[in-house]
C-alpha positions as a printed Julia matrix, in Angstrom:
508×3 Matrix{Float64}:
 191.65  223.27  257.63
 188.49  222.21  259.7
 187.82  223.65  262.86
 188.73  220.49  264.99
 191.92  220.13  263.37
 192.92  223.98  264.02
 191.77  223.03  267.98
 194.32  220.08  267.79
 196.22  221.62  266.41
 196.22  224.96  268.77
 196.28  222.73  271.94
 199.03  220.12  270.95
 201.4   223.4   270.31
 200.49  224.78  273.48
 201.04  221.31  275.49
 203.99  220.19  273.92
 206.89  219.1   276.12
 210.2   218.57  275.9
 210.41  217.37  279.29
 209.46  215.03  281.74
 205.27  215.9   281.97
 201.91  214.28  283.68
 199.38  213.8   281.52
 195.82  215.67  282.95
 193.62  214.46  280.17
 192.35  215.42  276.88
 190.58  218.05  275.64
 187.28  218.7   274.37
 185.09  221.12  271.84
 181.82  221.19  273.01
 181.02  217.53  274.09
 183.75  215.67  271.68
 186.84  214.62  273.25
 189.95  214.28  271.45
 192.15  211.99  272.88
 194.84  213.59  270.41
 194.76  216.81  272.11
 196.21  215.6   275.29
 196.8   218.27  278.95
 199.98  217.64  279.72
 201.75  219.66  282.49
 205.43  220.13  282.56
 206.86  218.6   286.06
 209.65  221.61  286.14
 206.67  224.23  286.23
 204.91  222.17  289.36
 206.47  224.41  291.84
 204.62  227.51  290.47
 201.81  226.65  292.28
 198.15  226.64  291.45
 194.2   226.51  291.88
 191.78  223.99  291.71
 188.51  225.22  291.55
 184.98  224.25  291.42
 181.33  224.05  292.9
 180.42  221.06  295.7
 180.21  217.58  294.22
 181.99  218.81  290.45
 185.55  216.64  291.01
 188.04  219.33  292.69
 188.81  216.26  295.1
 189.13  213.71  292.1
 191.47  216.4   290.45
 193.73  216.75  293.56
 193.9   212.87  294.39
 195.03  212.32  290.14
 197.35  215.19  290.66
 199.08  213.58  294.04
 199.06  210.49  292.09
 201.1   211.15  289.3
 203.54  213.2   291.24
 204.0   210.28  293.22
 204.86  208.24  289.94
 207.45  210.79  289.58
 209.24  210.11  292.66
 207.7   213.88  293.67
 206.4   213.54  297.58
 203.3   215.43  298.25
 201.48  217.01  301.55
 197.75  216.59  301.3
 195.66  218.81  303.74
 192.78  216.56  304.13
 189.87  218.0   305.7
 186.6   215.8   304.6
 188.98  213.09  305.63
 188.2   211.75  301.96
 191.38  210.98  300.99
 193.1   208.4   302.56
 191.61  205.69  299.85
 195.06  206.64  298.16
 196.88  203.66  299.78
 194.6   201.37  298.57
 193.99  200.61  294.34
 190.56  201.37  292.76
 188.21  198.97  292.05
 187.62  199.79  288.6
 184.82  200.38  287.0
 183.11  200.43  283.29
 182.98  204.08  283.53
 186.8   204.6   284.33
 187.53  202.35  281.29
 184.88  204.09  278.89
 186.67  207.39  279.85
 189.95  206.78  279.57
 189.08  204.85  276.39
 188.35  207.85  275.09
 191.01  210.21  276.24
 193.58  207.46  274.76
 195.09  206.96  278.02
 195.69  203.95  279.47
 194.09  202.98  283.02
 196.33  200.99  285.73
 194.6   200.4   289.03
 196.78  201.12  291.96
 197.72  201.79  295.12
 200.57  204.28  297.24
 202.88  204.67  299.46
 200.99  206.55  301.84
 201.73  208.31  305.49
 198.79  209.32  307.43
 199.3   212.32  309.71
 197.28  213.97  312.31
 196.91  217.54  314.73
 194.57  215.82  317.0
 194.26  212.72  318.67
 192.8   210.8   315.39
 194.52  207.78  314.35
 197.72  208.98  312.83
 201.32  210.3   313.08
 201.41  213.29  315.64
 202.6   216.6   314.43
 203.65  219.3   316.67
 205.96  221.9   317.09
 207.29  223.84  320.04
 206.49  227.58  320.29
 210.07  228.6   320.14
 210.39  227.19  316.56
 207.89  229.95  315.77
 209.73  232.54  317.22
 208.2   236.39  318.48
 207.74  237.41  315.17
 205.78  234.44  313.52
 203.68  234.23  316.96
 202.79  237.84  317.43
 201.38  237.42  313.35
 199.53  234.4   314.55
 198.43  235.99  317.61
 197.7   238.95  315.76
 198.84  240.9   318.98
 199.62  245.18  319.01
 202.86  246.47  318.66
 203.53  246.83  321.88
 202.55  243.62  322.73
 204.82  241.76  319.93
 207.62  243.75  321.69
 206.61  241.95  325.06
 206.57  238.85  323.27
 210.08  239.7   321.67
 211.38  240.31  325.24
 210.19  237.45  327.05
 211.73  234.99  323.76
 214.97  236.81  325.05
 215.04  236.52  328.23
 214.19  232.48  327.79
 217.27  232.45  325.7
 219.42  234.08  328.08
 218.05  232.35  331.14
 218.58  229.21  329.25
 214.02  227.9   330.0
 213.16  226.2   326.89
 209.75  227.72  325.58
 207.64  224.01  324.58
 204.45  224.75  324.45
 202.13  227.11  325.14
 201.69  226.3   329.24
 205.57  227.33  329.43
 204.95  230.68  327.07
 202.24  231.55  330.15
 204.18  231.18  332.85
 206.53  233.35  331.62
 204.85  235.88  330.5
 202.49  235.38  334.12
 205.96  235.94  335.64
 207.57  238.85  334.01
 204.85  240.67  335.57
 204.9   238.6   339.42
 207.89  237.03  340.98
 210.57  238.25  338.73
 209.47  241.37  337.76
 212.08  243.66  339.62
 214.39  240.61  338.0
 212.94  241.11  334.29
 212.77  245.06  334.45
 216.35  245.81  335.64
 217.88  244.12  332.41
 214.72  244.54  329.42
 212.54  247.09  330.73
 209.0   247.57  332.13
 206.58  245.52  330.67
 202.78  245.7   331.59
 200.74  243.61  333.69
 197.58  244.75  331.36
 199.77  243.72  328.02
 200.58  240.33  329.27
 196.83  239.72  330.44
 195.6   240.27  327.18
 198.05  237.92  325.21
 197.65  235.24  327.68
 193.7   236.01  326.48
 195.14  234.97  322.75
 196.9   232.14  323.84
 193.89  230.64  325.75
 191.97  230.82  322.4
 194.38  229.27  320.62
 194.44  226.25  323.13
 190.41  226.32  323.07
 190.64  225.18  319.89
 193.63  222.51  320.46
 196.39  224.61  319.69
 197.39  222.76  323.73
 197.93  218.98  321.34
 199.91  220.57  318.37
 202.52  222.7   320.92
 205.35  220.2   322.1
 207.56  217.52  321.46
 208.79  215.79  319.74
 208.53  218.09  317.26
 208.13  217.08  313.41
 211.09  217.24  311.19
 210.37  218.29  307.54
 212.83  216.13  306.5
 210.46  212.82  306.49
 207.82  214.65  304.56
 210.18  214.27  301.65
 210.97  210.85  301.38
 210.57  207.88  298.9
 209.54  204.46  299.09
 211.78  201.36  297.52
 210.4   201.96  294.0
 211.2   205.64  293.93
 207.65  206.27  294.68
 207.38  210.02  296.17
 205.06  209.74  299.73
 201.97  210.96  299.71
 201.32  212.24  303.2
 197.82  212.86  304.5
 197.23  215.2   307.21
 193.71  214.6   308.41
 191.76  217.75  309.69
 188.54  217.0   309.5
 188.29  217.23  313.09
 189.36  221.43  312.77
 186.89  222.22  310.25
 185.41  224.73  313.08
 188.72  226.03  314.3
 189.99  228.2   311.5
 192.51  229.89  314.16
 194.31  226.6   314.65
 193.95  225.25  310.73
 195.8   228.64  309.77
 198.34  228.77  312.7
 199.67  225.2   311.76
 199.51  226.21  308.02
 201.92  229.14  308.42
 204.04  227.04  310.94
 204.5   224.48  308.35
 205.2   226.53  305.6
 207.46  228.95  307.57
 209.55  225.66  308.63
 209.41  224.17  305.43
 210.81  227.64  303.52
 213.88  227.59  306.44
 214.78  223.65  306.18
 214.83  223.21  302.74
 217.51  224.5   300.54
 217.51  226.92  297.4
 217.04  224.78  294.29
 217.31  226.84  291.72
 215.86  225.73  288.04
 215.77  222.11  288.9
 213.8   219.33  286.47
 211.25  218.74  289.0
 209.6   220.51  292.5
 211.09  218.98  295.86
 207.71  218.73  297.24
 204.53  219.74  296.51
 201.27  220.73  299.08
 197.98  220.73  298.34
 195.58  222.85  300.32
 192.09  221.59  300.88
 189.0   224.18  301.68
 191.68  226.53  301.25
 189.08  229.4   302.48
 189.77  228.59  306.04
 193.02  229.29  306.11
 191.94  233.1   305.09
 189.01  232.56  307.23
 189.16  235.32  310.07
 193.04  235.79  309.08
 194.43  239.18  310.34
 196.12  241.47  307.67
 199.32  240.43  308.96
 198.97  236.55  308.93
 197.76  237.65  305.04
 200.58  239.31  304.64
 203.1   236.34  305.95
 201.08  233.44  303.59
 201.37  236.13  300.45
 205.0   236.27  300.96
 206.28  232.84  301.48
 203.99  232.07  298.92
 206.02  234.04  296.69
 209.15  232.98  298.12
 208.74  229.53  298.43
 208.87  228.05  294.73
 212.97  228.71  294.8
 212.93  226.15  297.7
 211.53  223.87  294.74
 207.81  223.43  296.58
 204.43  224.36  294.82
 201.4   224.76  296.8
 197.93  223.93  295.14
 194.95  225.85  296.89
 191.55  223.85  296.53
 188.39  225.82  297.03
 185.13  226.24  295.67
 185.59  229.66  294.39
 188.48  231.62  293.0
 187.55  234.69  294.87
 188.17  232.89  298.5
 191.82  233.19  297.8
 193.05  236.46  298.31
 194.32  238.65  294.87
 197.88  238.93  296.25
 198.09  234.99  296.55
 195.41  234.35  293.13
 197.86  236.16  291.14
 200.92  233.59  292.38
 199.4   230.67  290.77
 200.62  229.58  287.51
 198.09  226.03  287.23
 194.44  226.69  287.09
 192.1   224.1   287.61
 188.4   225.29  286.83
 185.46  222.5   287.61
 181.67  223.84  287.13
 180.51  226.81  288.77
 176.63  227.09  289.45
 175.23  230.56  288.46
 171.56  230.56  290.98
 172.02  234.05  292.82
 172.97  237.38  290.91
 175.99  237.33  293.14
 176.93  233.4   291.8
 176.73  235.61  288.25
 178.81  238.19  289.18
 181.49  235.29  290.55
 181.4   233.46  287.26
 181.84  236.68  285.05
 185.01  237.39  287.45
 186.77  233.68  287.61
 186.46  234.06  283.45
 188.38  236.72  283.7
 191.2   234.71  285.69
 191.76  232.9   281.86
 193.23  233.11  278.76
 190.86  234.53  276.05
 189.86  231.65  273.73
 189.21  231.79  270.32
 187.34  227.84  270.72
 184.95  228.91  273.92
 182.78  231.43  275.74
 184.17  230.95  279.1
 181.79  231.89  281.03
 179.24  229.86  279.08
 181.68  226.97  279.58
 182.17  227.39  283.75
 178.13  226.51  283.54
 178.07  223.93  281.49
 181.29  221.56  282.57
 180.23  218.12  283.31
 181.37  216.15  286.64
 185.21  215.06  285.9
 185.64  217.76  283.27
 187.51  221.48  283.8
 188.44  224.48  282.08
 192.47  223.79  282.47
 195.75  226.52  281.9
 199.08  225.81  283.16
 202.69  227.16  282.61
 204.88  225.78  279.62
 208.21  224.87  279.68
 209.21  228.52  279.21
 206.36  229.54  282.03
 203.95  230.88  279.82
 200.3   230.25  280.12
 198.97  227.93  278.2
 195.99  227.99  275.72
 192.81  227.32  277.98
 191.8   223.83  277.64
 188.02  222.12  278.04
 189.37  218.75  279.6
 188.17  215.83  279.78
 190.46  214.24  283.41
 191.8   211.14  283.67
 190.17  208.85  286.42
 192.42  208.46  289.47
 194.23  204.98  290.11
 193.58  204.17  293.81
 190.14  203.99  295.16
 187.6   206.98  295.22
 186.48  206.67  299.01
 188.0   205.86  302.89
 190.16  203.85  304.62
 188.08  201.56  306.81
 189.01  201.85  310.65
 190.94  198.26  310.05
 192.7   199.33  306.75
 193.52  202.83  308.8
 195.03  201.33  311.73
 196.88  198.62  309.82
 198.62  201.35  308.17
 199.33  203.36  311.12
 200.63  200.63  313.12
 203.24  199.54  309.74
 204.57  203.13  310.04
 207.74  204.05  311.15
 207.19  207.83  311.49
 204.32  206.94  313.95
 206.67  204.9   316.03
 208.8   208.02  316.06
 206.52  210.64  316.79
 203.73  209.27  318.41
 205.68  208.92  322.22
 204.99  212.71  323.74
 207.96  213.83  325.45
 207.19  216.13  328.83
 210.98  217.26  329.5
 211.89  219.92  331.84
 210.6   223.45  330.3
 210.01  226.96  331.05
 206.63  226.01  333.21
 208.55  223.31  335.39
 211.87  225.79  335.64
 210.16  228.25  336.8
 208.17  227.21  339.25
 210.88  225.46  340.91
 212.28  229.03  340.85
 209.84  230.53  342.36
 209.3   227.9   345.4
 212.98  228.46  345.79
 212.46  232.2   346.07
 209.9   231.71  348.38
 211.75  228.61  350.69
 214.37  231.76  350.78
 211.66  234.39  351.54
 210.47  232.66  354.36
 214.02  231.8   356.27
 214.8   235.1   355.88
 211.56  235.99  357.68
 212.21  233.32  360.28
 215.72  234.57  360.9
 214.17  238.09  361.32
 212.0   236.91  363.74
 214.83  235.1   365.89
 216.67  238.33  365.54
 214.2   240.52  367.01
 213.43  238.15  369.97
 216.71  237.95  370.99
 216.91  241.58  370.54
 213.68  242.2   373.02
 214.81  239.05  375.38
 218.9   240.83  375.36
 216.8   244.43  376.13
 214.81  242.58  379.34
 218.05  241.24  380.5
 219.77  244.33  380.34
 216.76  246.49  381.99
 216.53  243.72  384.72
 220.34  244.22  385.46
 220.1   247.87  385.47
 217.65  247.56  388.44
 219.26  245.31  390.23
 222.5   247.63  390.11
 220.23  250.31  390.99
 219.1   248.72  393.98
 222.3   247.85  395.07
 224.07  250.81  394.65
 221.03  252.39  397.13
 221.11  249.67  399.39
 225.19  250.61  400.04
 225.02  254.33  399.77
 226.65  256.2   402.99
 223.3   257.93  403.2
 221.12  255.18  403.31
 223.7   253.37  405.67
 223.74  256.56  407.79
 219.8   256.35  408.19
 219.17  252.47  408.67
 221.82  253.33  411.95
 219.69  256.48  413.16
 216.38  254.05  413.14
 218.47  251.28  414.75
 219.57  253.76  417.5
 216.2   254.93  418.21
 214.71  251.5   418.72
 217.48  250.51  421.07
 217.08  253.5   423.56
């Protein structure tokens, strides 16, 4: 047998599935595709997660758009995190081209131009469906991670959640999380210490330091209501289309605190809402994770920590996250070692270090009796990768030079008309986009304390009536005492006695 018909051969028994499956492409030996040899990845292994990986300019954004197409197909919604804002050309079909055509001529697939259902979503004031949560859906625990706070200081924290449950102030955003915290250590402190203990005035300074730089950032727009429900993140349109929503963040490139605050929010709420699935056919939803670096960027040990474990946790909810990034190694080993789909585009090799990185990300692969790896991570051409995913059975399967398919909707923006169109069609917008300032911890308290004071100062004022009647009532009574004094002289025998002697005298 030839070598090319032991390569078919080897990849057609590794991609064969009995399932329901997306096709990625076909795969190649050195520059010959064989449209025979088709990728396909099983949709029941989607929620193992995955990597797509690659230098600037190589395709990871072509690979993720395909990917969120096809699930789509599938009635599968997906989250896209897009920040290059390069994405939202998804609700719109491509405009073909003789190079799509030549390609998938060649991969034996067939190309259909089209568009999809698409929601565009936003942290900022960008055109798009508001997202926000309120700081007691993140709870002392989640908050102090974010925070990245002391010990003692995620105690405080735990304390002052407490006492807004048992005082009934509803913690909305972060304004209301200040004032109490500003409080604890003011007007109610004697209030506060009596039932939780002493907490300190330095403590509370320095998380209130925290807070401010999350609101520097605009951490002050994603805190409040009304607060998204994961719920209409997994929704499909009338053909049984899965929504692909878009959360533009190209605006938070800069603000890795805030990019990586939301992301554990969202995943923290998403691993509570949704059910246990089990071994289902199919994931529930699936995320994709653009410049996934800055969500490790400047990430404490403990926010680590957190994303490693949901990670791990979060497949049984039937949701697989897809981390896109320019290098392997800018996803930490505890997470790299999670991901069952690997994605590999070109990697450039012009520094000793860039070397070093490409010898490593080989590594990450099967061993290949068809390639070199680490000749092949060079080498790949624009639209090709290096490709292993799970089987049916979730074993790796044999790595794969691939030639991808082209994606169906167009390669490029929205225009500001085509954007606001779609906003303005969306329900979810009408929804969310109305901010809601309700009564909250901030307003509660404050009427609390002008209350206290109101209180404070007629109690002052009816100390200060008290002790002027007391001196006026003191007067009185020494002015009485004299007159009785002078009285009581004036009819003494002896004075009587001596007013008559002088009387005498001047008579004689």
């Amino acid at each position: 047998m030839s070598t090319q018909n032991k390569f078919i051969d080897h990849i057609n028994e590794g991609y064969t599935c009995k399932g329901d499956f997306i096709s990625l492409g076909a795969a190649m030996l050195g520059q010959e595709v064989f449209g025979d040899a088709s990728i396909k990845i099983p949709l029941k292994t989607l929620n193992r997660h995955g990597l797509i990986a690659g230098a600037t300019g190589t395709g990871k954004t072509k690979t993720l758009q395909i990917l969120a197409e096809n699930l789509s197909n599938k009635g599968v919604p997906v989250l896209l995190m897009d920040l290059k804002g390069d994405l939202s050309g998804l609700a719109q079909p491509s405009p073909g081209h003789p190079k799509i055509e030549e390609r998938h001529k060649k991969i034996k697939i067939p190309f259909e131009a089209s568009k999809f259902p698409v929601e565009i979503l936003t942290l900022s004031e960008q055109e798009g469906t508001r997202l926000r949560a309120t700081v007691s859906e993140f709870g002392p625990v989640l908050l102090s991670r974010i925070l990245n706070v002391t010990e003692t200081q995620a105690g405080i924290l735990a304390i002052i959640f407490k006492y807004c449950d048992d005082n009934d102030l509803p913690l909305v955003d972060l304004p209301d999380l200040k004032k109490v915290l500003q409080y604890a250590t003011g007007e109610g402190r004697t209030e506060i210490q009596e039932e939780y203990g002493t907490i300190s005035k330095t403590s509370t300074g320095s998380i209130i330091r925290k807070i401010i730089e999350i609101e520097q950032q605009g951490g002050d727009l994603f805190f409040g209501e009304r607060s998204f429900e994961i719920e209409d993140l997994i929704r499909q349109d009338d053909q049984g289309r899965g929504f692909i929503n878009i959360i533009r963040l190209n605006d938070i490139q800069d603000k890795p605190k805030l990019f990586s605050t939301f992301m554990l929010s969202l995943l923290a709420e998403i691993y509570s809402t949704l059910p246990e699935q089990g071994d289902s056919d199919r994931p529930e939803l699936v995320l994709f994770i653009d410049e996934a670096h800055l969500i490790f960027k400047q990430a404490s040990d403990a926010l680590l920590d957190q994303i490693e474990n949901i990670v791990k946790l979060i497949r049984s909810k039937g949701v697989g996250i897809y981390f896109v990034t320019q290098n392997p190694t800018d996803v930490p080993d505890g997470v790299l070692s999670q991901l069952g789909l690997k994605v590999q585009h070109a990697l450039r090799a012009f520094t000793a270090k860039d070397r070093k990185a490409i010898k490593l990300t080989a590594e990450n692969y099967p061993i290949s009796d068809f390639y070199k790896t680490a000749e092949v991570l060079t080498s790949l051409g624009i639209g090709e990768a290096l490709v292993s995913v799970l089987d049916e059975k979730g074993r790796p399967t044999p790595l794969a030079h691939t030639m991808l398919r082209a994606p169906m909707s167009r390669m490029d923006i929205l225009t500001t008309s085509e954007l606001k169109k779609l906003t303005s069609a969306s329900n979810l917008a009408l929804k969310y986009n109305e901010t809601i300032d309700k009564e909250s911890a901030f307003e509660i308290l404050n009427e609390k304390i002008k209350n206290a004071k109101a209180d404070e100062a007629k109690e002052a004022a009816e100390k200060d009536r008290k002790k002027l009647n007391k001196r006026s009532s003191s007067r009185r009574s020494s002015s009485n005492s004299t007159q009785k004094a002078i009285v009581k002289v004036l009819t003494s025998a002896t004075f009587i006695r001596g007013a008559l002697g002088i009387l005498n005298k001047m008579l004689r």
